[in-house]
N, C-alpha and C positions, 0 to 999 in steps of 0.2 A: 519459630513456630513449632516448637516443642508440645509433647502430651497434653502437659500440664496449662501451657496457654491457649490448645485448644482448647478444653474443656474446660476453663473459665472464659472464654469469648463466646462460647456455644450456650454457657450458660446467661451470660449478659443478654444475649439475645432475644432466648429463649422466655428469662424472666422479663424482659424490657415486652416483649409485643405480648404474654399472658396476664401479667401481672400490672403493667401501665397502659400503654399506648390501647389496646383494644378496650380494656373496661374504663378509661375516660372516654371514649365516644361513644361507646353505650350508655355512659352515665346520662351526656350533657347533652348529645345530638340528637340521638333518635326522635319523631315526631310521631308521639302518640296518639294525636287529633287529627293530622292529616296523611301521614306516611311518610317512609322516607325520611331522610337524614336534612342536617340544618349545619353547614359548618362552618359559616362565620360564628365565632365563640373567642371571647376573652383569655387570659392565661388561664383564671380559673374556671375554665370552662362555661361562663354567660354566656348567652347567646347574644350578642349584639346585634345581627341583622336576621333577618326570617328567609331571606328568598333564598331558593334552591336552584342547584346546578345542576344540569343534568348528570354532567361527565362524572361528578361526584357522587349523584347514586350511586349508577354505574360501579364507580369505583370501592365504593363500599361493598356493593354488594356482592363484587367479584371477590372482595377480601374475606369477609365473611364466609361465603361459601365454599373457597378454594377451603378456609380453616376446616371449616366444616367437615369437607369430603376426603382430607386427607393431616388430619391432627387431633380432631375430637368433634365425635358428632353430639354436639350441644345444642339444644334448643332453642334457645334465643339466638345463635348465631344464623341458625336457618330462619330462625321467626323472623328478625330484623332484612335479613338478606331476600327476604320475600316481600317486604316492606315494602326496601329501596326497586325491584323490580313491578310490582303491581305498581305503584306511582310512575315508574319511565311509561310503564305501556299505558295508564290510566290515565296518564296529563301528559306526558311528552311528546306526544306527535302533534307537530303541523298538520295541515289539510294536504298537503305535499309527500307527506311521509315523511320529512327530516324532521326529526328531533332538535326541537329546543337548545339554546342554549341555557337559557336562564328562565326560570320562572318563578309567582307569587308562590307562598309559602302555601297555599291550598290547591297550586298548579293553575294558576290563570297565567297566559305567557305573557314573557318580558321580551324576550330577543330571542334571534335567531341569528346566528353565521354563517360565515362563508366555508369555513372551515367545519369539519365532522369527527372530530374526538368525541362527540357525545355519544357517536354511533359505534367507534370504535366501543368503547367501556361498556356500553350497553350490551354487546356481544359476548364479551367474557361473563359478563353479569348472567345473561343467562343463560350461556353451557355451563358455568357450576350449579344454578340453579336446576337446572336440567338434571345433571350430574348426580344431586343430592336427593332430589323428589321422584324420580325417573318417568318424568314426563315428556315425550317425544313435541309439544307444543311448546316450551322452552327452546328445545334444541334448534327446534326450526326457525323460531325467532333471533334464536342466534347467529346462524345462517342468513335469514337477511340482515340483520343490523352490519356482520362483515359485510355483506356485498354492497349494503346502504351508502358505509363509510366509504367506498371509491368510485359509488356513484355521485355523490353529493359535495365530495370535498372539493373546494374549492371551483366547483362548476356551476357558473354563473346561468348555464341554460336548463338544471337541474333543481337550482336552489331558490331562482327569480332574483337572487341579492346581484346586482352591480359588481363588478369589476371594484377595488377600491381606485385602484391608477388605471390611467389608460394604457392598454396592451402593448405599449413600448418596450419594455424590460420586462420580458418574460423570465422570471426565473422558476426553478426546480427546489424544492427544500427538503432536506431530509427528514423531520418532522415523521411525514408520511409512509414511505416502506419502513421505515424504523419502530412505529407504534403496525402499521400494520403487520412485520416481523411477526410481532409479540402476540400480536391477537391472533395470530394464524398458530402458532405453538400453544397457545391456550386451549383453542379450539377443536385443536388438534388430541391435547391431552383430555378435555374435560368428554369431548363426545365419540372418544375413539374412533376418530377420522383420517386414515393419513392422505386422505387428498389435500389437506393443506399443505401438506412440505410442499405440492407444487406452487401455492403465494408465497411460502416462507422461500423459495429459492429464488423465484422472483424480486424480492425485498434487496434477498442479500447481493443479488446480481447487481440492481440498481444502485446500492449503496457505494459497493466497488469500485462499479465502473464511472459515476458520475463524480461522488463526492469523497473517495478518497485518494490523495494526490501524492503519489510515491515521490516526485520530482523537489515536492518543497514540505515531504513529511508531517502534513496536514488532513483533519476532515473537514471540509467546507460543509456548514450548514446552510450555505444559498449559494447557488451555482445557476449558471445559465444552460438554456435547452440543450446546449451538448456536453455538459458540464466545465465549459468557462469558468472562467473566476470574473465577474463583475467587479469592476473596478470602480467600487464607489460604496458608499456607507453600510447598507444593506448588504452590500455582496460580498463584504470582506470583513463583517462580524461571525465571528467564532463565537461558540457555545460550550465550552470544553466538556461541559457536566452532559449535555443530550447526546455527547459523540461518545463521552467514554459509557451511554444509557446502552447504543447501541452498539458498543463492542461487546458487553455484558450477554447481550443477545443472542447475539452471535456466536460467541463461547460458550454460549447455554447447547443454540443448534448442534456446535460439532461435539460438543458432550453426548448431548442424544443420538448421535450420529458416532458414536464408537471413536469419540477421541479422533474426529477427523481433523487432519495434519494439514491441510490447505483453510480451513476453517481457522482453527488455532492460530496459525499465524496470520491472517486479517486480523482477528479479532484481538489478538494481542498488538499490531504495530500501530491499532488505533486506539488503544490504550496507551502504547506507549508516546506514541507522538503526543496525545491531550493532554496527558498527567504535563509531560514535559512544559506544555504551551497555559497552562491552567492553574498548575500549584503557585502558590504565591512563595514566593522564596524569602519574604520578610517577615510578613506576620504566620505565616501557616494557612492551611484550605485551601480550598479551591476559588476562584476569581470566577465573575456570573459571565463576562464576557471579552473577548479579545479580539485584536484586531489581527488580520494574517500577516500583513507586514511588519507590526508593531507602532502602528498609528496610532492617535487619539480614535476611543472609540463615543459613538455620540451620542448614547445612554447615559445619563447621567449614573444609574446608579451598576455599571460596569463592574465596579471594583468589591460591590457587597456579598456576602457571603451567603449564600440559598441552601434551607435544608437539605432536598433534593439531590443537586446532585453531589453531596457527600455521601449521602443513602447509594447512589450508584456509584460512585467511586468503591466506597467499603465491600459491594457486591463483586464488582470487578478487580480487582484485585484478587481478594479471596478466589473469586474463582480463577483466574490466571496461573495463581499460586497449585493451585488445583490440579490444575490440567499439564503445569510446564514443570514443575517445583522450582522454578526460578526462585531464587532467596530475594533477588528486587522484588518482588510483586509482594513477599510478604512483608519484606522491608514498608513498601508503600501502603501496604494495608495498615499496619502498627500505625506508622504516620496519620493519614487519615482517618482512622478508628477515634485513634487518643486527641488528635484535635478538635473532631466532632463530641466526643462526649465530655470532654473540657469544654463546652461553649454552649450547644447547645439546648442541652437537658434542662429542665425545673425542677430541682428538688424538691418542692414545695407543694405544687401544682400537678405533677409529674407532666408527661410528654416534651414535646420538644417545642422551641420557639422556632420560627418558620426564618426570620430575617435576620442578618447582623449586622453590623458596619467591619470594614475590612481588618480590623483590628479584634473583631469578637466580640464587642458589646454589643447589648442587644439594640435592636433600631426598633420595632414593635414589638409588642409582648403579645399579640393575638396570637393566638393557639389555631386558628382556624381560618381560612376564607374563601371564596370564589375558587381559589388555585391552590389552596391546601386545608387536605383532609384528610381522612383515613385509606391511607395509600402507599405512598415511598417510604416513609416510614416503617409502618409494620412489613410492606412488602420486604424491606431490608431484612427485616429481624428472621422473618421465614425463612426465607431462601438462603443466607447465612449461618441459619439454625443449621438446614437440612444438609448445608456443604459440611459442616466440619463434624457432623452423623456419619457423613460416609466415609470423611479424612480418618475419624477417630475407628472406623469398622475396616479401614486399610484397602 
């Protein structure tokens, strides 16, 4: 990780989310007639289905604007990003106040969940929109959309939705303080707030104590109410890509926190335990899922390769490397770097294909769906722009 490879990695990035990744979703997705983004799209950007997700506004919009407020204040990235936000507040509310999961491409609703990420990304959405327009009605809205997200998630007296199983096996999933982590540092930065560090120390408490297990050098992504390990299907699939999402996090907090050295090291040994548990040793990348023991796991498609979380691997690393200059972490960023853009890029089309088979060839060529959009991807290329800005300013 010399001069010279920073400043060609800084600039792949750089070029990759200015030059491709954000102007094809501008091209293909934006919805001119009704608002908001569309992101089921083919390789070459068709639009094959119409209906919209909420999380996925959301998520653009927070892309968008974060560009916006701190890389180039450009016009359509505010005009679009205002878009995706009047359509969440204009179609996505239930009579309940939770947000939609899914709805018709002119906002007439599909579903609704158990689960509230739609609330989470709605929040980031509008502190940068806030951020950018300086409208204290954004900020406030962002304000509840967090406190939405932990009212509603997964709360069956909250949301009217059913329990899916009967309340035998309670478990805990990290899912939740780990997305809310992030949206409490978002929220924190977009509306100069630091009352958040008080949920973000919360998040990180929780993650700690319940689901990282020094004993068998593991993070469980489903654990029981006192953080158990459930011994059975559910309970003992591993996510390696959402744990090394929230070490990434974590190493963001104690960055912002003056290189704090109890942070650091969480956030590194759960890196280092997933890489460990996660990389594929045969073909290269990351594996979608594992089992703690090294059992069959009973997703069939366990062994395929997800954009995503090589998007947070490359983040984590880089930043690990960052914070420790451990030469492994940049050892494992090379690795990960060079086998994600060996596989997953389209020359042709530009962006990235979402899925592979464990081997690297592609398993869909959609560019776009329900669960990917304009998101881990560009978010990769920012936040790796900005670390090797500062690697390179010393």
């Amino acid at each position: 990780m010399n001069k010279e490879r920073m400043i060609e990695l800084r600039d792949v990035y750089r070029r990759g989310l200015l030059d491709d990744v954000v102007p094809f979703w501008l091209k293909h997705s934006v919805d001119r007639q009704y608002g908001g983004t569309m992101t089921a799209v083919d390789r070459d950007g068709t639009v094959i289905d119409t209906d919209k997700c909420l999380w996925q506004q959301g998520r653009f919009a927070w892309m968008l604007g974060n560009m916006y407020n701190t890389v180039e204040r450009r016009g359509e990235w505010l005009e679009v990003a205002g878009s995706c936000v009047r359509f969440i507040l204009e179609h996505g509310l239930a009579p309940n106040g939770q947000l939609y999961f899914l709805v018709e491409r002119d906002g007439r609703p599909l579903r609704r969940r158990r689960y509230a990420f739609s609330e989470s990304f709605a929040a980031m959405a509008m502190a940068e929109y806030a951020r950018a327009t300086g409208k204290d009605e954004y900020a406030a809205k962002a304000r509840l959309f967090f406190d939405n997200f932990a009212k509603f998630h997964g709360n069956a007296a909250a949301t009217g939705i059913p329990d899916k199983a009967e309340p035998t096996r309670r478990m805990r999933g990290l899912g939740f303080p780990m997305i809310r982590l992030n949206v409490a540092q978002q929220l924190r930065e977009a509306l100069g707030d630091e009352s958040f560090t008080r949920a973000a120390d919360e998040c990180i408490e929780t993650i700690a104590t319940y689901h990282v297990k020094d004993d068998i050098q593991c993070v469980m992504e489903c654990v029981g109410p006192g953080g158990e390990i459930v011994d059975h299907f559910d309970g003992r699939t591993l996510t390696p890509g959402h744990a090394i999402e929230g070490a990434w996090f974590i190493l963001q907090e104690a960055k912002l926190r003056g290189r704090d050295a109890g942070l650091i090291e969480l956030g590194t040994k759960m890196l280092d335990w997933m890489w460990q548990r996660g990389w594929d040793q045969e073909y290269g990348g990351l594996l979608y899922f594992r089992d703690v023991y090294g059992l069959p796991v009973q997703e069939y498609w366990h062994d395929m390769k997800f954009w995503w979380p090589h998007n947070e691997a490359i983040i984590a690393t880089l930043l690990a490397y960052q914070l420790t200059g451990d030469a492994k972490y940049a050892r494992w960023h090379t690795m990960v770097h060079d086998w994600s853009y060996a596989h997953f890029p389209d020359p042709e089309y530009g962006e990235w294909y979402g899925y592979l088979h464990r081997d690297g060839r592609i398993a869909s060529h959609a560019k776009g769906t329900t669960w990917k959009g304009c998101f881990h991807l560009p978010r990769m290329q920012l936040v790796c722009w900005r670390i090797l800005d500062e690697m390179l300013a010393g």
